[in-house]
C-alpha positions as CSV (number, residue, x, y, z in Angstrom):
1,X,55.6,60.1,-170.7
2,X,59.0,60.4,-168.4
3,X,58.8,61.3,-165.3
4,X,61.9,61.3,-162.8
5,X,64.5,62.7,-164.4
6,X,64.9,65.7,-162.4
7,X,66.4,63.5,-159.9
8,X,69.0,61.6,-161.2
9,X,71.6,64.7,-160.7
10,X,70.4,64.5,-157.0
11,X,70.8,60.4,-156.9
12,X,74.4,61.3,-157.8
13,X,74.9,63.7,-155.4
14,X,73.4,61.6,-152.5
15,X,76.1,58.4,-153.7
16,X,79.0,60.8,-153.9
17,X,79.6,59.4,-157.4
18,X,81.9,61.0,-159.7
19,X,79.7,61.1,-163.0
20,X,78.5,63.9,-165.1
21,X,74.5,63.5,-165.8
22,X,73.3,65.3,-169.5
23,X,69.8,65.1,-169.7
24,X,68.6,64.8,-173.1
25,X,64.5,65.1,-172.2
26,X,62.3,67.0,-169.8
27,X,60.2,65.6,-167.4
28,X,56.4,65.5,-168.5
29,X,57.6,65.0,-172.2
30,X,56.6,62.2,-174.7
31,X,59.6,60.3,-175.8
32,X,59.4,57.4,-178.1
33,X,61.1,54.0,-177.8
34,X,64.6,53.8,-178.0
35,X,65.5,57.2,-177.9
36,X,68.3,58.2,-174.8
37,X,66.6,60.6,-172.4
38,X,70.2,60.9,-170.8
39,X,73.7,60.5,-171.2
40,X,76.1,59.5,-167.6
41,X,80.0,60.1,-168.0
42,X,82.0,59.2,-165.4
43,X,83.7,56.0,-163.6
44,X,82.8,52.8,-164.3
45,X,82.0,52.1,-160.8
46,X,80.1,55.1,-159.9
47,X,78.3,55.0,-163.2
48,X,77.1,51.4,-161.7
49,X,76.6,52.0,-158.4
50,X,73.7,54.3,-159.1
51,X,72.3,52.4,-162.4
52,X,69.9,50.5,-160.6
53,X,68.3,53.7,-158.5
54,X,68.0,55.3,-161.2
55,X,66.3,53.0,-163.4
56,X,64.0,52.0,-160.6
57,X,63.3,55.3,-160.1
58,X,62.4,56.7,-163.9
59,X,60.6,53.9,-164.5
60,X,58.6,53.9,-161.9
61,X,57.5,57.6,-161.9
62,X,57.2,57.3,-165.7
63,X,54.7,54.5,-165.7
64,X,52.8,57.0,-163.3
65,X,53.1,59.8,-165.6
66,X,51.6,57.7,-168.4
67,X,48.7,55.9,-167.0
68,X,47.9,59.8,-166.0
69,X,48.2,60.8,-169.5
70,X,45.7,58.1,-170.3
71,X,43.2,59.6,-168.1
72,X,43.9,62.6,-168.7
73,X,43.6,62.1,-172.3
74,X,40.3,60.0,-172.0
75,X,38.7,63.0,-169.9
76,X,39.8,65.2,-173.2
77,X,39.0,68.6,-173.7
78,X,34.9,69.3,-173.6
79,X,34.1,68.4,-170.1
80,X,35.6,70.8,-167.1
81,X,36.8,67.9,-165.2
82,X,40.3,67.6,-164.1
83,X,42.0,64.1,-163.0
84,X,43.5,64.6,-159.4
85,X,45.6,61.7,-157.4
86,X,44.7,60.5,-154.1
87,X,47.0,59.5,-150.9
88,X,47.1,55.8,-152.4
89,X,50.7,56.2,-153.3
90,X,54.0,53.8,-152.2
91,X,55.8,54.6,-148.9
92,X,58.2,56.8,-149.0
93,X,57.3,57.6,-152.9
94,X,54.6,60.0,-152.1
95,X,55.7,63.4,-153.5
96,X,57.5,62.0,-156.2
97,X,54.6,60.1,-157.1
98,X,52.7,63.0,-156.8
99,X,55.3,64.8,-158.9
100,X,54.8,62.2,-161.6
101,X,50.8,62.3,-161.7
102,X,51.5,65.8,-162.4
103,X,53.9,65.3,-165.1
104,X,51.1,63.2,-166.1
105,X,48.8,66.4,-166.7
106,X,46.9,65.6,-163.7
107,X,46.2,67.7,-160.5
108,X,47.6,66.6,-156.9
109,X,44.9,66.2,-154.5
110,X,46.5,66.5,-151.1
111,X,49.7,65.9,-149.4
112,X,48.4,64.1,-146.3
113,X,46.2,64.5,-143.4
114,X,47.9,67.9,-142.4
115,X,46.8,70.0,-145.8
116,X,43.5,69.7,-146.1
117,X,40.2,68.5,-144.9
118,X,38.1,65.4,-146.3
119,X,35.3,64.3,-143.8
120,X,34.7,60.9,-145.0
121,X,32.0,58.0,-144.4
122,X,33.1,56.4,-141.2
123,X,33.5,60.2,-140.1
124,X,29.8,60.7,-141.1
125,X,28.8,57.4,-140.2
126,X,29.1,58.3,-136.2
127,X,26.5,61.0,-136.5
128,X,24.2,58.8,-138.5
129,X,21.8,58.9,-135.5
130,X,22.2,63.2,-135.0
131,X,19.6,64.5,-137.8
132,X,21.5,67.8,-137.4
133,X,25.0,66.1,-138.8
134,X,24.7,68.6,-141.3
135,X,25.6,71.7,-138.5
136,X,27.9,69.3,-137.3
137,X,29.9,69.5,-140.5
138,X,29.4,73.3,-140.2
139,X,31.1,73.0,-136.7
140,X,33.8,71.3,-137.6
141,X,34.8,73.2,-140.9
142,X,34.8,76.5,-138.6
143,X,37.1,74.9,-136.0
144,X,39.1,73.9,-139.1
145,X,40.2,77.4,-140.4
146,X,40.3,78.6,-137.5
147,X,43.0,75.9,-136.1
148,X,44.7,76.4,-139.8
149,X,44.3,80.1,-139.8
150,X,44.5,80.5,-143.5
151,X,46.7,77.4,-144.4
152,X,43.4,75.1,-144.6
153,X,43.6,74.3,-148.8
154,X,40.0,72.6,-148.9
155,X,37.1,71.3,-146.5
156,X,35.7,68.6,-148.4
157,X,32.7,66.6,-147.4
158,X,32.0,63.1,-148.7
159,X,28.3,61.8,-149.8
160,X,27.2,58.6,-151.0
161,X,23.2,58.6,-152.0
162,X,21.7,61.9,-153.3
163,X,19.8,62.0,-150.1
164,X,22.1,62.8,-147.9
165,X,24.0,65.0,-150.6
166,X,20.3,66.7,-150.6
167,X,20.4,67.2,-146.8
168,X,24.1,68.7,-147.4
169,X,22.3,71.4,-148.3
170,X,21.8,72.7,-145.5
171,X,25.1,73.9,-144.4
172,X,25.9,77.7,-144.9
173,X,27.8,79.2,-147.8
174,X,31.8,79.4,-146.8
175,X,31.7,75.8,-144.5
176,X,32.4,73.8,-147.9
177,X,35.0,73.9,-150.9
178,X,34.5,70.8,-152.4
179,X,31.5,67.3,-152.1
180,X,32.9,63.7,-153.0
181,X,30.6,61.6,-154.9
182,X,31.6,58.1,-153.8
183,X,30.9,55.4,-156.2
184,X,27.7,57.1,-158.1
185,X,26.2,56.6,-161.2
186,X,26.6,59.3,-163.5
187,X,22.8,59.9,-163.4
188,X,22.9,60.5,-160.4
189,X,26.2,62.5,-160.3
190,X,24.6,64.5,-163.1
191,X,21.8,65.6,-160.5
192,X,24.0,66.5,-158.3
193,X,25.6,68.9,-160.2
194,X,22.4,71.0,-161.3
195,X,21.2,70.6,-157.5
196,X,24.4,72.0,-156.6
197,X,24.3,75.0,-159.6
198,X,21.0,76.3,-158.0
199,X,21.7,76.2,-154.3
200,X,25.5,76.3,-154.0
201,X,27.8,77.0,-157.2
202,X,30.7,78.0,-155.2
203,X,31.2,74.1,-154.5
204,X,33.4,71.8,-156.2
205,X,32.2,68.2,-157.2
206,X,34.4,65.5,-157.3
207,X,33.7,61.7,-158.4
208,X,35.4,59.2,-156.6
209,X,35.4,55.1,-156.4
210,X,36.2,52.8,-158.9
211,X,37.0,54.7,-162.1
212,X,38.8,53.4,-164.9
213,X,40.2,54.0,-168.1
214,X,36.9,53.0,-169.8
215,X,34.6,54.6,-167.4
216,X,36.6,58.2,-166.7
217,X,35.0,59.5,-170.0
218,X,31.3,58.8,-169.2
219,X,32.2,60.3,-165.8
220,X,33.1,63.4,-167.4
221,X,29.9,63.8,-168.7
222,X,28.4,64.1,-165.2
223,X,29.7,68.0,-165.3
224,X,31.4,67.3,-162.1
225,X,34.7,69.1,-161.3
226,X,37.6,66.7,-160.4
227,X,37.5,63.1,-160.8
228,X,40.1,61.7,-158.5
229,X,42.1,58.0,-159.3
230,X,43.8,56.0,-156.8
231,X,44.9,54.0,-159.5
232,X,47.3,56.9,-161.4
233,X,49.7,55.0,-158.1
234,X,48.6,52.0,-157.1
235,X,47.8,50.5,-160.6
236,X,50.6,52.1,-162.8
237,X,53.2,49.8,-164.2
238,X,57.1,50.8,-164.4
239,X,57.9,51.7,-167.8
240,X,61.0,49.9,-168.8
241,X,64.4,51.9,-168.9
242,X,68.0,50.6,-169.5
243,X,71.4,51.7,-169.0
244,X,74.2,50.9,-172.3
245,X,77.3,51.5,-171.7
246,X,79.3,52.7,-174.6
């Protein structure tokens, strides 16, 4: 799946090179083996000077795009979930990567800290002694649209046990887009979903922790919403592209 082409005109314009660039393939489509996804004209030494960018670059986000792919693909087409990224991504790569996972078929998560809200266990874990940390999350997901006024994408809490996913409950309808699932067991991720059907639809569910390539389809099954994969980023290996001169 090749992902990355879209900026190899831009890698010439940022060395000043004097080469043409004809893309033969689009980002986000298959290409077999051996087959030229683009074609650079120009000066020998420009031609060179960005070779090694650009293959760095194309393969990198295309070994992004395909693991996502793979997911994507293992998810397939009965279950409602959707694959998402997560912030796990190489400095300085982030939107690219993010880019890729999408050229991938998958769904970007979140930018950064800046886009959206995810109140997490060590956020939860310094109200542990407040038995009204549910209000507390209330609190804070009113003080977060207001702050954003509108440009707040998602308030997302995380839960680890069904208990404290049970006392989530609590908290009024509009405070909450979207509940994490860290690191459940589809059983249990499967009663969280009809809990959730009865008492709050509006919510998104979203499994999280340790998912692979063998485990994303029973996941699935759960009926939760997203499924998000640090290791579309972190795990993906670069696919391998060369350069022939003719």
């Amino acid at each position: 799946m090749v992902a990355g082409l879209a900026t190899l005109p831009r890698i010439v314009r940022a060395f000043d090179a004097v080469t043409k660039v004809d893309l033969l393939a689009a980002d986000g489509e298959r290409v077999e083996a051996g087959r030229p996804v683009a074609v650079l004209e120009g000066l020998a030494r420009d031609v060179l000077a960005v070779e090694r960018p650009m293959l760095n670059l194309l393969g990198r986000l295309s070994g992004v795009a395909t693991r996502t792919a793979s997911f994507v693909e293992a998810v397939g087409d009965e279950w409602p979930a959707r694959v998402f990224d997560t912030r796990k991504t190489t400095p300085g790569l982030r939107h690219m990567e993010k880019y890729a996972v999408r050229c991938g078929g998958g769904c970007c998560h979140r930018l950064g800290l800046n886009d959206a809200v995810l109140i997490k266990d060590n956020h939860l874990a310094a109200l542990a002694s407040d038995p009204m940390w549910p209000l507390r999350v209330h609190e804070w997901s009113m003080e977060a649209r207001r702050r954003l006024s509108g440009r707040l994408r998602f308030f997302e809490v995380e839960v680890d046990t069904l208990e404290q996913f049970t006392l989530l409950m609590a908290v009024p309808e509009g405070a909450i887009d979207v509940v994490l699932l860290d690191n459940m067991p589809p059983g249990d991720m499967r009663e969280a979903a009809r809990e959730r059907d009865k008492r709050h639809p509006e919510w998104q569910l979203e499994a999280s922790g340790g998912v692979t390539l063998e485990t994303i389809g029973l996941v699935a099954t759960s009926m939760v919403d997203r499924i998000s994969v640090g290791s579309l980023t972190h795990h993906a290996v670069s696919l391998d592209f060369g350069l022939d001169a003719v």
